[in-house]
N, C-alpha and C positions, 0 to 999 in steps of 0.2 A: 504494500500500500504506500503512495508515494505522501508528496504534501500536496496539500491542495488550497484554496483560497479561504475557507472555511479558520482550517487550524492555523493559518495565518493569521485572520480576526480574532481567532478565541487568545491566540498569545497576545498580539499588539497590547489590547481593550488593558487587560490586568495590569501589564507590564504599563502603560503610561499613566494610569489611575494612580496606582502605587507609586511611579518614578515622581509623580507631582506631587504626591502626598508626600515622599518625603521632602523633595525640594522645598516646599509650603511649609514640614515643620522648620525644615535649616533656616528659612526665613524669619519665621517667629519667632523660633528661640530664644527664651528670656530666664534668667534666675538660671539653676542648677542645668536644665539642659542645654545651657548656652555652649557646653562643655564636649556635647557630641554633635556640635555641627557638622564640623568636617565628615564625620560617616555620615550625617544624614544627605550632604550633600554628593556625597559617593556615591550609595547606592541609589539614590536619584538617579543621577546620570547615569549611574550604570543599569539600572532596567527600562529608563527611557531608551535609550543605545541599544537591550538587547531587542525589548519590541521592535524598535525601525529597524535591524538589521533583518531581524526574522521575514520582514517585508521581501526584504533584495533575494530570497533564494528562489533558485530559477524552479520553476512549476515544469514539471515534466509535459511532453506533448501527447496531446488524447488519440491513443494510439486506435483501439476499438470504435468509436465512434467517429473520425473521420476518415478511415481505408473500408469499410464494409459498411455504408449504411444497408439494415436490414428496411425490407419495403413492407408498406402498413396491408396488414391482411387484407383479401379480397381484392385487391390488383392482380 
């Protein structure tokens, strides 16, 4: 089973939710958590980054459906 557009959406969606959630805390950070910005802004970037890379992998080509279309019954 290859990748397909689908599990492409289902990674991005999470992975830029979350990468902005953290970036959003490393923003706010006030009082005692001001202490872990630098990771919150890490793993920000870093699952914003893996979402869009997840984007760029090549989708294989639909091999079954465009070399044999099957003809709709009764022709």
């Amino acid at each position: 089973m290859g990748l397909n557009r689908t599990a492409k959406g289902i990674v991005l969606v999470p992975t830029l939710l979350l990468g902005g959630a953290f970036l959003a805390a490393a923003t706010w950070a006030d009082g005692p958590a001001e202490s872990n910005r630098g990771l919150a802004i890490g793993l920000g970037v870093f699952l914003m980054a893996a979402g869009l890379l997840a984007q760029l992998l090549p989708e294989p080509a639909r091999e079954a459906e465009d070399a044999d279309p099957v003809p709709p019954p009764g022709s």
